[in-house]
C-alpha distance (Angstrom), angle and dihedral (degrees) to the residues before:
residue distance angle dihedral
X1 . . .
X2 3.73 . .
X3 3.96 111.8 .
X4 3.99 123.5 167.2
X5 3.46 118.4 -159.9
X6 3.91 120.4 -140.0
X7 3.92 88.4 -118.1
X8 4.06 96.9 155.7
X9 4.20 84.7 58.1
X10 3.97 93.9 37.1
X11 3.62 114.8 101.8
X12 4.12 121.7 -128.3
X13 4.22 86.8 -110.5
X14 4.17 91.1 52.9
X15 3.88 98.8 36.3
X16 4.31 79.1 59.5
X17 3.80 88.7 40.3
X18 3.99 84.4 54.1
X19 3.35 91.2 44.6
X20 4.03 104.6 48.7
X21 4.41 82.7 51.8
X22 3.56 93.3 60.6
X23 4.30 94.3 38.7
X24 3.75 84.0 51.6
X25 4.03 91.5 49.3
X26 3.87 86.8 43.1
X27 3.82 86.1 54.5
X28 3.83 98.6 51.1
X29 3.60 87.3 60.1
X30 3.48 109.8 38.4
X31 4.02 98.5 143.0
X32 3.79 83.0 52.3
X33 4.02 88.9 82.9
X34 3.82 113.1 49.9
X35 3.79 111.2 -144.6
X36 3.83 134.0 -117.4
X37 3.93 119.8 -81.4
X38 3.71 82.1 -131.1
X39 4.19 89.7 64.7
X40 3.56 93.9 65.8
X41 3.79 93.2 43.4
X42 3.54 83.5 59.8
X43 3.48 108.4 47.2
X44 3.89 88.8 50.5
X45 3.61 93.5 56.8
X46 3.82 89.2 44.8
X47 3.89 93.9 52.0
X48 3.75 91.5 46.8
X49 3.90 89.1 52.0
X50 3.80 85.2 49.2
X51 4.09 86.9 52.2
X52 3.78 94.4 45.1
X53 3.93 93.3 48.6
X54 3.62 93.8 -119.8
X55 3.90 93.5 121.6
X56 3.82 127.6 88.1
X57 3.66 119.3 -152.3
X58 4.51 123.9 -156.8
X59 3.51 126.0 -167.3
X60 3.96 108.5 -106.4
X61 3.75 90.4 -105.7
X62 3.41 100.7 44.2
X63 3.97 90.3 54.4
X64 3.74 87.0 46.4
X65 3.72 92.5 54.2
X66 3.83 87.4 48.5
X67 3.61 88.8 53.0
X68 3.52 102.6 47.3
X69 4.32 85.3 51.1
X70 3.11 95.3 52.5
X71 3.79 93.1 53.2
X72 3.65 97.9 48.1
Protein backbone atom coordinates (compact mmCIF):
# COMPACT_ATOMS: atom_id res chain seq x y z
CA UNK A 1 0.00 0.00 0.00
CA UNK A 2 1.40 3.34 -0.91
CA UNK A 3 -0.44 6.27 1.01
CA UNK A 4 0.94 10.01 1.16
CA UNK A 5 -0.20 12.09 3.68
CA UNK A 6 -1.01 15.84 2.93
CA UNK A 7 1.79 16.84 5.49
CA UNK A 8 2.57 20.51 3.95
CA UNK A 9 -1.50 21.26 4.68
CA UNK A 10 -1.55 19.18 8.06
CA UNK A 11 -1.44 21.19 11.08
CA UNK A 12 1.31 20.48 14.06
CA UNK A 13 -1.94 19.15 16.41
CA UNK A 14 -3.13 16.51 13.41
CA UNK A 15 0.37 15.45 12.13
CA UNK A 16 0.61 14.21 16.25
CA UNK A 17 -2.99 13.00 16.00
CA UNK A 18 -1.66 10.91 12.88
CA UNK A 19 1.06 9.96 14.59
CA UNK A 20 -0.37 8.64 18.13
CA UNK A 21 -2.98 6.22 15.53
CA UNK A 22 -0.24 4.53 14.01
CA UNK A 23 2.02 4.23 17.65
CA UNK A 24 -1.15 2.77 19.03
CA UNK A 25 -1.47 0.23 15.92
CA UNK A 26 2.33 -0.38 16.32
CA UNK A 27 1.55 -1.26 19.95
CA UNK A 28 -1.25 -3.79 19.33
CA UNK A 29 1.14 -5.74 17.49
CA UNK A 30 4.24 -5.59 19.07
CA UNK A 31 5.43 -9.37 18.39
CA UNK A 32 4.59 -8.50 14.80
CA UNK A 33 8.21 -6.79 14.45
CA UNK A 34 11.05 -9.03 15.66
CA UNK A 35 13.79 -7.00 17.32
CA UNK A 36 17.49 -6.39 16.55
CA UNK A 37 20.18 -9.05 17.62
CA UNK A 38 21.87 -6.04 18.97
CA UNK A 39 18.72 -5.52 21.68
CA UNK A 40 19.43 -8.51 23.47
CA UNK A 41 23.17 -7.88 23.47
CA UNK A 42 22.26 -4.93 25.21
CA UNK A 43 20.02 -5.78 27.73
CA UNK A 44 22.50 -8.55 28.88
CA UNK A 45 25.23 -6.22 29.36
CA UNK A 46 22.81 -3.84 31.12
CA UNK A 47 21.52 -6.56 33.59
CA UNK A 48 25.01 -7.67 34.36
CA UNK A 49 25.96 -3.97 35.13
CA UNK A 50 22.85 -3.96 37.31
CA UNK A 51 24.34 -7.33 39.08
CA UNK A 52 27.85 -5.94 39.42
CA UNK A 53 26.60 -2.56 40.98
CA UNK A 54 28.01 -0.54 38.33
CA UNK A 55 24.57 1.02 37.36
CA UNK A 56 22.93 4.16 38.81
CA UNK A 57 19.28 4.44 38.82
CA UNK A 58 17.07 8.36 38.99
CA UNK A 59 13.64 8.77 39.63
CA UNK A 60 11.84 9.75 36.23
CA UNK A 61 11.48 13.28 37.41
CA UNK A 62 14.58 13.83 38.72
CA UNK A 63 16.25 12.74 35.29
CA UNK A 64 13.75 14.94 33.60
CA UNK A 65 14.71 17.89 35.65
CA UNK A 66 18.35 17.07 34.81
CA UNK A 67 17.46 17.06 31.31
CA UNK A 68 15.59 20.02 30.99
CA UNK A 69 18.94 21.93 32.93
CA UNK A 70 21.08 20.80 30.96
CA UNK A 71 19.25 22.08 27.90
CA UNK A 72 18.64 25.49 29.07
Amino acid sequence: MNMTLPLDEMTTVEKLEALEQIWTDLIGDAGGVPSPGWHEDELADRLERVERADSRFTDFDEAKARIRSTLR
